[in-house]
FIBA-277746 format. One record per residue (C-alpha): residue number from 1; x, y, z. Coordinates in steps of 0.1 Angstrom, whole numbers, always signed. Last residue first. Layout:
<recs>
   pos    east   north      up
   NUM       X       Y       Z
...
</recs>
This chain:
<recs>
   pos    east   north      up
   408    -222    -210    -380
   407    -194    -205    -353
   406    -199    -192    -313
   405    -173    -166    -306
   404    -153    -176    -274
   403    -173    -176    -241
   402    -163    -150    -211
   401    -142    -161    -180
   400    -109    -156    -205
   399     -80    -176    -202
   398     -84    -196    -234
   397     -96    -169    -260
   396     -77    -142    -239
   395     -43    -155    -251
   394     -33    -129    -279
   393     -38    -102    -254
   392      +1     -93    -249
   391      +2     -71    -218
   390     -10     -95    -194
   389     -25     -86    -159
   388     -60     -81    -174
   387     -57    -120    -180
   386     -44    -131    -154
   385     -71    -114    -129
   384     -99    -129    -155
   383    -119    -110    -179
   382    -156    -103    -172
   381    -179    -117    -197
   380    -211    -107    -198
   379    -203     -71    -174
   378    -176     -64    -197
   377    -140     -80    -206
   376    -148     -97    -233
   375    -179     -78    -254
   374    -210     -94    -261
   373    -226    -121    -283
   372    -194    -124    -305
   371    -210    -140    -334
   370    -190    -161    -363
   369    -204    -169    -395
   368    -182    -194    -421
   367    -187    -195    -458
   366    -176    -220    -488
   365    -180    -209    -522
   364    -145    -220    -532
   363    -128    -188    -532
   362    -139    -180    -496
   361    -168    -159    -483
   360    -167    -148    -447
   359    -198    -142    -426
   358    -187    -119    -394
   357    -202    -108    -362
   356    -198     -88    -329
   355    -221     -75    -298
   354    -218     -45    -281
   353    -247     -42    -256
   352    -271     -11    -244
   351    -254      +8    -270
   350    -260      -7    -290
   349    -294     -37    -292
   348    -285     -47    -329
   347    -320     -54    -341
   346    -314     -32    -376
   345    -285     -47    -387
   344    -268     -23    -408
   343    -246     -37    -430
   342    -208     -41    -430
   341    -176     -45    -455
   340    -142     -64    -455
   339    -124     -69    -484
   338    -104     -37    -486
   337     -88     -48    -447
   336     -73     -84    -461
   335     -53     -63    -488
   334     -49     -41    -459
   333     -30     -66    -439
   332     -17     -81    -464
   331      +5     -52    -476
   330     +16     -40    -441
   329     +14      +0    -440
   328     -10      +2    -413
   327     +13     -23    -394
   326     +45      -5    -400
   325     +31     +30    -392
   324     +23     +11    -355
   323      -9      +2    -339
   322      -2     -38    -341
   321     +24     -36    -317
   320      +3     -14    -288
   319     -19     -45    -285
   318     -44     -62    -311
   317     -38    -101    -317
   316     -37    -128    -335
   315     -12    -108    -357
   314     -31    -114    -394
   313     -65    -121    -386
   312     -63     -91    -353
   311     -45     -70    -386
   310     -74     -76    -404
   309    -101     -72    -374
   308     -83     -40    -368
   307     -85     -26    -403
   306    -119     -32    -412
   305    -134     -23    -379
   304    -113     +15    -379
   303    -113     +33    -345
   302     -77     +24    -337
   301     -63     +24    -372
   300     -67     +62    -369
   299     -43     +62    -344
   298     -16     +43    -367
   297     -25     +68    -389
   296     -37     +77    -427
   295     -63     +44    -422
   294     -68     +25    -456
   293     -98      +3    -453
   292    -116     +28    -428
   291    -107     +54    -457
   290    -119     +36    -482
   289    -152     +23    -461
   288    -157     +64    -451
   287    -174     +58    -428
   286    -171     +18    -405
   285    -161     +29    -370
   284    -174     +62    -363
   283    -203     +71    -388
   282    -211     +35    -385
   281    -214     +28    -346
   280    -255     +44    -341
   279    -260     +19    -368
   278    -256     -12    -353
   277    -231     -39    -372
   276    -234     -68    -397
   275    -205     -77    -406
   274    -195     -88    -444
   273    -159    -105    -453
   272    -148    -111    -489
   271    -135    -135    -512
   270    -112    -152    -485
   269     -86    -174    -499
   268     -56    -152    -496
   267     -69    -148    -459
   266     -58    -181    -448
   265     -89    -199    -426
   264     -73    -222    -400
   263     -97    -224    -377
   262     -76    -202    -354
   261     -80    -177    -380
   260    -120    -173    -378
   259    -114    -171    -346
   258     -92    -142    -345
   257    -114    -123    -369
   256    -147    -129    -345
   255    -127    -117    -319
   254    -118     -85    -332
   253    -152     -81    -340
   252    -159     -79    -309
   251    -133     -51    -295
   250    -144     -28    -325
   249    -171     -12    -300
   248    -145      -1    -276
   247    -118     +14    -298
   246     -85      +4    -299
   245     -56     -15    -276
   244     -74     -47    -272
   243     -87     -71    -241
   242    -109     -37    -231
   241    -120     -37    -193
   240    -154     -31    -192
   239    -173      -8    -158
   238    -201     -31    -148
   237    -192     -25    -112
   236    -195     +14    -117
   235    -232     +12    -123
   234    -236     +11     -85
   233    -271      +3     -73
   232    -278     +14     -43
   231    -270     +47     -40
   230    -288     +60     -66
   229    -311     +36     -78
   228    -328     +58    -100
   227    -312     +90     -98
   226    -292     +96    -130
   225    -313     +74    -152
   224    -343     +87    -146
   223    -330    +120    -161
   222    -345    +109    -192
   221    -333    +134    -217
   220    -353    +141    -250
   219    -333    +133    -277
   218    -318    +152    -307
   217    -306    +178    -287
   216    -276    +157    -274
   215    -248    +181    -265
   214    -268    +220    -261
   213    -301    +210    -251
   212    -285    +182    -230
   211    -261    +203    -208
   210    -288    +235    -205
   209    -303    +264    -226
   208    -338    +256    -213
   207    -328    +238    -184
   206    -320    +201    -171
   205    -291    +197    -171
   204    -271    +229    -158
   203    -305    +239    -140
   202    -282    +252    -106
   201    -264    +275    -129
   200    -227    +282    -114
   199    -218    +309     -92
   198    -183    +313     -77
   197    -172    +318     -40
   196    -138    +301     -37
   195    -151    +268     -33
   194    -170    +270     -71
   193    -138    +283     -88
   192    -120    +252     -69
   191    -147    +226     -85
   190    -146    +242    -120
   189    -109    +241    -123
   188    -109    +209    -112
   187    -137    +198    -137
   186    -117    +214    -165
   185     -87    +198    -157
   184    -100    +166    -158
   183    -123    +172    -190
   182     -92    +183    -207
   181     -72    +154    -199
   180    -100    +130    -207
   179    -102    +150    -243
   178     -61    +154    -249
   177     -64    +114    -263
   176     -96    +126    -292
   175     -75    +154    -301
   174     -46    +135    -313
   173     -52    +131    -351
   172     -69    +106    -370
   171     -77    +122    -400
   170    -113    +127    -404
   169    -122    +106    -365
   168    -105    +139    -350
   167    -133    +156    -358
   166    -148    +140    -326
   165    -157    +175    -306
   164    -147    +178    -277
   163    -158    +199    -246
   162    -170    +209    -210
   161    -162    +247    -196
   160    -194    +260    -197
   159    -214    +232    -180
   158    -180    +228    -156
   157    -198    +260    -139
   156    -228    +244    -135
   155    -215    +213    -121
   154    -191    +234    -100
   153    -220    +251     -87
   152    -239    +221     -72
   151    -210    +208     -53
   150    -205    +244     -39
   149    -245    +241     -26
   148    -239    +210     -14
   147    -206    +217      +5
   146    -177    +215      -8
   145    -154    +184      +9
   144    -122    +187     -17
   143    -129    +147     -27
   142    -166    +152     -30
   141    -157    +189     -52
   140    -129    +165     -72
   139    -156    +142     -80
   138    -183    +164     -90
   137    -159    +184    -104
   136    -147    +151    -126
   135    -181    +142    -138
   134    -194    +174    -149
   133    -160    +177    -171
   132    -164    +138    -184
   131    -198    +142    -196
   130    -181    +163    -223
   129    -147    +146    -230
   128    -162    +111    -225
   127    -196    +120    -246
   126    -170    +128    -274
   125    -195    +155    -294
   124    -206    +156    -328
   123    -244    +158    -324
   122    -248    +124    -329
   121    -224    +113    -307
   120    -241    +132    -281
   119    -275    +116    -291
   118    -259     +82    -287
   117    -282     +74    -255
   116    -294    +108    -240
   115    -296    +102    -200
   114    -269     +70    -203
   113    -239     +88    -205
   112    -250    +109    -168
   111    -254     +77    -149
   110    -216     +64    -162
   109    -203     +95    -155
   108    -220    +102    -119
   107    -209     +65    -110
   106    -171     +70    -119
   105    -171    +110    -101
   104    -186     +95     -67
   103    -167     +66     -66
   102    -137     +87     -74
   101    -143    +111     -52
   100    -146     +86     -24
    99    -116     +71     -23
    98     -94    +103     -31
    97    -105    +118      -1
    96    -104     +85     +19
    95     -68     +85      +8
    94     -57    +114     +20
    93     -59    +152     +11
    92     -27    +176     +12
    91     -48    +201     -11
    90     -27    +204     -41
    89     -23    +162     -38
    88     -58    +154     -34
    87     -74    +174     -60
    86     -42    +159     -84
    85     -55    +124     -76
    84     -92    +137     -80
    83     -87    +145    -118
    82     -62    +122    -128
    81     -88     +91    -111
    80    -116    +107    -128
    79    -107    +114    -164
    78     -90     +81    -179
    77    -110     +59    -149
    76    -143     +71    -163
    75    -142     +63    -200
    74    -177     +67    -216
    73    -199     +43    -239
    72    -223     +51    -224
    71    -238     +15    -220
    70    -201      +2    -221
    69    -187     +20    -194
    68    -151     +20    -207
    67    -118     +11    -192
    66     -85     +22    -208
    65     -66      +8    -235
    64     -76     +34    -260
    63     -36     +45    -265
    62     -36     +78    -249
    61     -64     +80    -229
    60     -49     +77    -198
    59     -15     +93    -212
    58     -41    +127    -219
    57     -56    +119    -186
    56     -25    +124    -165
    55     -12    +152    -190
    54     -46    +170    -181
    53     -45    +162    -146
    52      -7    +175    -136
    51     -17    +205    -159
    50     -44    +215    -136
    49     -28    +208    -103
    48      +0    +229    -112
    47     +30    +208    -124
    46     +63    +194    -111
    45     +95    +174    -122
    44    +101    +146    -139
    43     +71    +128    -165
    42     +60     +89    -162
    41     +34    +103    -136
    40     +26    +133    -135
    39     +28    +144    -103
    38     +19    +180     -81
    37     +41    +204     -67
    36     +45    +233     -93
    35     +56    +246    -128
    34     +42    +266    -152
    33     +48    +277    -191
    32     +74    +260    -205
    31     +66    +230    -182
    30     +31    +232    -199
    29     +43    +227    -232
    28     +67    +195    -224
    27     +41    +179    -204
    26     +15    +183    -235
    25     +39    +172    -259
    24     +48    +142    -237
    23     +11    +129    -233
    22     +12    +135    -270
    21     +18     +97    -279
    20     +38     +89    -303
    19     +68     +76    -285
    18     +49     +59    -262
    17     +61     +60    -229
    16     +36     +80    -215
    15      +9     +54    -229
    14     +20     +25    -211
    13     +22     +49    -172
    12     -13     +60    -189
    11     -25     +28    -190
    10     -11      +9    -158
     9     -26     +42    -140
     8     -61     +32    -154
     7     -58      -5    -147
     6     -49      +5    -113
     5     -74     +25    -104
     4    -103      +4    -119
     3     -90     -27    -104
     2     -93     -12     -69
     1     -65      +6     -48
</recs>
């Protein structure tokens, strides 16, 4: 078992516990409905193969602890791994099976995120949830041994069954966790349809009324990325492992706020706090400002800048703790949160790189700039062994392979 396997099955084995996490929902509906032989894990009894992946990915995904492929940004580990582990246990398969299914369905995600760069979040779609159903019956059909042609049809058929839509972002509801579920049942589904006989479009891609025509139509597709190097180059090394329990691209800023506490700034003196940010990341993290400021839900506070850099300020940190009703309710923590605010900075190279930054303004004039060049626990700055192995983050400055945010 590699790094990526385990860090995903240390996440959803977390998030299962969670109280309000809907990985138990999930379990609990399906059991109503279905039982059979295969695991989730955290959960008694059996399920089908379909429901064993879906509440699988759903804990996964649960809490946003789980890897990310940072030029995507997609998580693999959240929707592959639940997807060929319950392949391999309907079927009796070993662990070569499961091996090379998840290579194959970790490197087809990552390659498939990067043919229309934040097009698909343009359009309104979680590139994870979407990409992720193509992704996982590729890997399942490796792990299953279809043949080519098979392989080819449960892509097309996983076409029709991929998606996600990130409305969840207006109120910060669960949706957004069931999507790496979803895409892992889906591609399961669409892999054992295709071995039993079924068609799927061969030009699922690249046609007329394909993939990217229907989730990224603002772009025109480079399907470069998807074969160049194939084989050769694995994209999968340069998979991130988040320090923080939140959203990828919030995970620099973070650690421009802790530094600007470990210097001793209090927050009752700061005036105000600008970052400048890229713009494909505002609609997600940064709109509506109030709202952002003021997140309705713990889960909301996940993919809100302004509130996890405050409660990173105020905590030193930004694990499963500072997520809670309690936290998003804390006075100073959203008194800090309402004076934070971004501009665009039009250079920002996302989502080829997620950088961080903040100038803060105090009461006597005073500022101090911090830039987080690149995110911890990426391909600039892996995280060490002891590092990942902690639950409590609030060390990473001083144990971290990666540099600290450099001060201005």
């Amino acid at each position: 078992m590699n790094r990526t396997h385990a860090e995903t099955i240390a996440a959803w084995l977390a998030a299962s516990r969670a109280e309000d996490v809907p990985a138990g929902a999930v379990a609990a509906t399906l059991h109503a409905v279905d039982r059979g032989g295969c695991t989730a894990l955290g959960h008694t009894g059996g399920f089908d193969a379909f429901g064993a992946a879906l509440v699988n990915g759903t804990a996964a995904h649960g809490e946003d602890f789980d890897d990310t492929f940072e030029g995507g940004p997609v998580h693999s580990g959240a929707v592959i791994v639940p997807a060929v582990m319950a392949a391999c246990e309907r079927d009796g398969l070993g662990g070569e099976s499961l091996l090379a299914g998840i290579v194959t369905g970790t490197e087809l995600l990552c390659r498939l995120s990067l043919v229309a760069p934040k097009a698909t979040h343009k359009a309104g779609f979680h590139p994870t949830a979407v990409f992720g159903a193509l992704a996982a019956a590729g890997a399942a059909g490796v792990a299953l041994r279809l043949s080519r042609e098979a392989i080819v049809s449960a892509l097309g058929i996983a076409g029709s069954m991929a998606s996600g839509i990130i409305e969840y972002l207006a109120e910060g509801t669960w949706t957004k966790r069931m999507h790496a579920g979803w895409a892992a049942q889906s591609g399961l589904r669409a892999a054992l349809l295709a071995r039993g006989g079924f068609l799927g479009p061969r030009t699922v891609l690249e046609g007329t009324h394909g993939f990217f025509h229907a989730f990224a139509p603002s772009v025109t597709p480079d399907f470069g990325h998807l074969l160049d190097g194939l084989g050769r180059t694995w994209l999968m090394e340069t998979i991130a492992f988040k320090p923080y329990a939140c959203g990828t691209m919030t995970q620099p800023f973070i650690d421009c706020a802790i530094e600007l506490a470990r210097e001793g700034a209090r927050a009752e003196d700061i005036t105000g706090i600008v970052c400048e940010v890229a713009e494909g990341t505002v609609h997600r993290l940064w709109e509506p400002l109030s709202d952002k400021q003021r997140p309705p839900t713990p889960y909301a506070a996940k993919f809100s800048t302004p509130f996890c850099m405050a409660v990173a300020f105020v905590d030193r940190k930004a694990g499963f703790a500072q997520f809670t009703e309690a936290r998003i309710q804390d006075p100073d923590v959203r008194a800090l949160a309402a004076k934070i605010r971004y501009v665009i900075n039009p250079k920002d190279d996302y989502p080829r790189n997620y950088s961080g930054h903040l100038r803060a303004t105090f009461t006597d004039g005073r500022q101090r700039e911090f830039r987080q060049p690149f995110m911890r626990g990426g391909a600039h700055a892996p995280l060490s062994t002891v590092v990942a192995q902690v639950s409590d983050c609030s060390a990473c400055h001083t144990n971290c392979s990666g540099t600290r945010p450099s001060r201005r």
